[in-house]
C-alpha positions in Angstrom: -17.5 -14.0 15.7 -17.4 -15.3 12.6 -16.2 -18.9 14.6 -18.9 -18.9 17.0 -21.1 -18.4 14.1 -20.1 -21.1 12.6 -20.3 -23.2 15.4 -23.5 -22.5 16.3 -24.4 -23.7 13.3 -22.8 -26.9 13.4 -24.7 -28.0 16.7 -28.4 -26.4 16.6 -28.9 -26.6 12.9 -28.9 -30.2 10.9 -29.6 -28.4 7.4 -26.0 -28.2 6.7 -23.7 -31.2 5.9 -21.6 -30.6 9.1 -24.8 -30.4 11.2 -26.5 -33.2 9.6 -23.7 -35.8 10.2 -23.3 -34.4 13.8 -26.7 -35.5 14.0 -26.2 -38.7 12.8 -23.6 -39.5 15.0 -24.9 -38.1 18.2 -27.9 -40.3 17.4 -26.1 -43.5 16.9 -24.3 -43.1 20.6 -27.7 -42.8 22.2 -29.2 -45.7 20.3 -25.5 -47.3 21.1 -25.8 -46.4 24.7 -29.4 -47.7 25.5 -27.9 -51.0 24.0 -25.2 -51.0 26.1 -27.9 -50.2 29.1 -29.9 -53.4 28.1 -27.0 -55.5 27.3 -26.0 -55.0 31.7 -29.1 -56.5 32.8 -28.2 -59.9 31.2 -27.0 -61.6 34.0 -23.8 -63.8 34.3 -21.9 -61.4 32.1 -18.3 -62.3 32.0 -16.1 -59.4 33.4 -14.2 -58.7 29.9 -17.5 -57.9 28.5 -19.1 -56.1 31.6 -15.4 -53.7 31.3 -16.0 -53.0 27.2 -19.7 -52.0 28.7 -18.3 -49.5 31.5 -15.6 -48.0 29.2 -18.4 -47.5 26.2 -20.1 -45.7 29.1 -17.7 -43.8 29.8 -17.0 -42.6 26.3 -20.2 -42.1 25.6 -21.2 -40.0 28.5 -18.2 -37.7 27.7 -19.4 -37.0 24.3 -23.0 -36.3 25.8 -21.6 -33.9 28.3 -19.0 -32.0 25.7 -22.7 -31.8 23.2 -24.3 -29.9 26.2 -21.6 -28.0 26.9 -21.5 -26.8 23.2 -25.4 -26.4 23.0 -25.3 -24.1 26.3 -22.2 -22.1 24.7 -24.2 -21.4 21.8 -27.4 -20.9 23.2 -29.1 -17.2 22.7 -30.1 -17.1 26.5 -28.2 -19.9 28.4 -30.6 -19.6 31.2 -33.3 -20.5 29.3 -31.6 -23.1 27.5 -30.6 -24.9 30.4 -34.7 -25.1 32.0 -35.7 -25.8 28.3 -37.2 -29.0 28.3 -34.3 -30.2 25.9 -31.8 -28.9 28.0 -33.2 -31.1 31.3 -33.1 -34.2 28.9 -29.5 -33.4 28.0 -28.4 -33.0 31.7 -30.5 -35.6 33.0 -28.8 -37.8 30.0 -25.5 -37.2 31.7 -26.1 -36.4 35.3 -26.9 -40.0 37.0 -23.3 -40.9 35.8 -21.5 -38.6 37.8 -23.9 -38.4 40.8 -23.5 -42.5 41.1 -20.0 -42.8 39.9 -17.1 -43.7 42.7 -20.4 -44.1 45.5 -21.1 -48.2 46.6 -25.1 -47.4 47.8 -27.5 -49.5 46.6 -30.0 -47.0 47.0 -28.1 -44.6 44.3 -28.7 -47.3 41.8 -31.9 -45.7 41.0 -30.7 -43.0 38.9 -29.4 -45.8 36.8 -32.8 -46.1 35.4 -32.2 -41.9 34.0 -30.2 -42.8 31.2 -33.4 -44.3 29.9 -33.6 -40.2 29.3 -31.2 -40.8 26.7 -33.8 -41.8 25.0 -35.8 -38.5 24.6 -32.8 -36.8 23.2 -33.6 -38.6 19.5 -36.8 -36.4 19.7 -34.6 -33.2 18.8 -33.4 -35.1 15.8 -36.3 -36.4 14.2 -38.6 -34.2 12.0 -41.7 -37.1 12.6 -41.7 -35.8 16.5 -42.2 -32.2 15.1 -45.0 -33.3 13.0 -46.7 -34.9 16.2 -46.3 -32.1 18.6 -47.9 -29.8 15.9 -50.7 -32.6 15.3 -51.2 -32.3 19.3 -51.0 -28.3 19.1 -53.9 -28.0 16.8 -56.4 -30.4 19.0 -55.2 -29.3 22.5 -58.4 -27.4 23.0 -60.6 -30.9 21.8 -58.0 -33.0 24.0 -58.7 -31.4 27.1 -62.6 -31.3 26.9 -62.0 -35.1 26.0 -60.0 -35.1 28.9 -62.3 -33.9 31.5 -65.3 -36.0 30.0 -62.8 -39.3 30.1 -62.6 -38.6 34.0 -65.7 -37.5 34.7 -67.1 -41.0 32.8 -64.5 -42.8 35.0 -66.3 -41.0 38.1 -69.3 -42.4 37.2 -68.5 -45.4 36.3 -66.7 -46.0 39.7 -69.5 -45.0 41.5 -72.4 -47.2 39.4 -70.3 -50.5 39.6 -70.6 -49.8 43.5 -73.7 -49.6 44.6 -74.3 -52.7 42.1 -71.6 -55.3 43.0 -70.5 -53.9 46.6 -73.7 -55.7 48.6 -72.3 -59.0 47.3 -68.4 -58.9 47.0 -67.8 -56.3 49.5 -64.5 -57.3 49.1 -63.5 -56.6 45.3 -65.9 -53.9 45.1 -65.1 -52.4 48.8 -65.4 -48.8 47.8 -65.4 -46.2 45.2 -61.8 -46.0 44.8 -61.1 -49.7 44.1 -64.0 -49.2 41.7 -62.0 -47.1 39.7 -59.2 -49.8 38.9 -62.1 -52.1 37.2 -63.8 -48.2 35.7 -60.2 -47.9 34.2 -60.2 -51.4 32.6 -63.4 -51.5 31.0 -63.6 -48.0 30.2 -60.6 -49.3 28.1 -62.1 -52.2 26.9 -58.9 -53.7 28.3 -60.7 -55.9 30.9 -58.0 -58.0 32.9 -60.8 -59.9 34.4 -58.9 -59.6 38.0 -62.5 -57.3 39.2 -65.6 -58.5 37.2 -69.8 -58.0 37.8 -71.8 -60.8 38.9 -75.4 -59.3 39.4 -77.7 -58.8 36.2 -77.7 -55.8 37.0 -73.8 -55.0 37.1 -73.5 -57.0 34.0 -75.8 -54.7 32.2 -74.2 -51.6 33.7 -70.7 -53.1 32.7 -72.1 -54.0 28.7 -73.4 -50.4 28.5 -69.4 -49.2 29.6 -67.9 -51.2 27.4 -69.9 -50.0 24.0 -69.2 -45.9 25.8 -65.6 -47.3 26.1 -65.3 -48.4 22.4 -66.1 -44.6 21.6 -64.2 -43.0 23.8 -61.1 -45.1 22.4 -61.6 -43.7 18.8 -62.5 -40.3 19.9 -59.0 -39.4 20.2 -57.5 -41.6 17.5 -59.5 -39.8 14.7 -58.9 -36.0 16.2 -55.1 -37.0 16.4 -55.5 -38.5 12.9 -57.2 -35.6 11.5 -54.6 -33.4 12.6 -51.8 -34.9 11.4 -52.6 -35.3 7.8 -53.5 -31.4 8.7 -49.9 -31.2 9.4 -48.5 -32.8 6.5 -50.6 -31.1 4.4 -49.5 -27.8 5.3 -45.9 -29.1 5.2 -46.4 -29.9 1.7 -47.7 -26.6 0.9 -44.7 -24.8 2.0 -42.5 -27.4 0.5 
């Protein structure tokens, strides 16, 4: 008991010296292995290099799966560990390699592109990422009404463009729906310039959704920004 204890301890806990190099070391093989990932798309790699890349793979994948199968030994309710959402990113980390390993499809390639979920298994390491999912906590109930008002702008918007420009480039502006690709880019203040007004009165229309845009781009940045100094604040308090 006293082992498992112990063990458990080691791999969900980075407060001791054990846990905190474990860590470490589990996320230097991720950062390692997304390297490796980018380095395979160079092409005209010479086969000496392209074998170090495979057998890095290969070792790294073992140490991902042996870490998985440690956390869901330890876990209080494996179950629920293993449809937690750190638990998909640790077996979608590990899965593509043996669902694609020893099979010559070109169409299995695609799961390839999963150990990009690598990735998402540094958020269980770093204490920033906690910080931000708290920040996002405390304004869910503002993001969502932001939410809904964003769309419900972008309906309007999709719709007002229309009946302005559709009578004279019918085929830009051909309906509401490819209105909404030009509602999305100046909404954004982005503006690609691929779907643009040329009646006064679309210009206007577009001028008044770009100021609305401005504001609906700092709406979120200052609730987000407000709430995280919330959260270091209370962080320091406890501290």
């Amino acid at each position: 008991m006293k082992k498992f204890q112990k063990l458990k301890i080691f791999v969900e806990q980075n407060d001791t010296k054990g846990g905190k190099y474990f860590d470490i070391f589990i996320q230097l093989l991720i950062l390692l292995s997304i390297l490796s990932f980018t380095v395979e798309s160079i092409p005209n790699l010479s086969q000496e290099l392209r074998n170090v890349l495979d057998y890095l793979e290969i070792i790294s994948v073992t140490i991902f799966t042996i870490e998985y199968l440690l956390r869901l030994f330890v876990a209080d309710s494996r179950i629920r560990f293993i449809f937690s959402f750190y638990g998909m990113i640790d077996l979608l980390a590990i899965l593509p390699f043996y669902v694609a390993s020893g099979i010559d499809l070109r169409s299995i390639r695609i799961f390839r592109l999963f150990r990009l979920i690598r990735l998402f298994k540094l958020f269980r390491y770093s204490k920033a990422i906690k910080r931000y999912k708290n920040a996002f906590s405390l304004i869910k109930a503002e993001l969502a009404i932001f939410l809904s008002a964003t769309l419900f702008l972008l309906y309007v918007s999709s719709v007002g463009i229309y009946y302005f420009e559709n009578s004279v480039q019918p085929e830009q502006f051909s309906s509401v729906f490819h209105c909404m690709w030009w509602a999305v880019a100046t909404l954004t203040t982005i503006g690609y310039g691929d779907m643009y007004p040329i009646t006064a009165g679309g210009k206007i229309f577009t001028s008044i959704i770009v100021i609305i845009g401005l504001g609906v781009v700092a709406v979120p940045t200052g609730l987000f920004a407000s709430a995280l100094t919330k959260c270091i604040q209370l962080e320091d308090k406890e501290k």
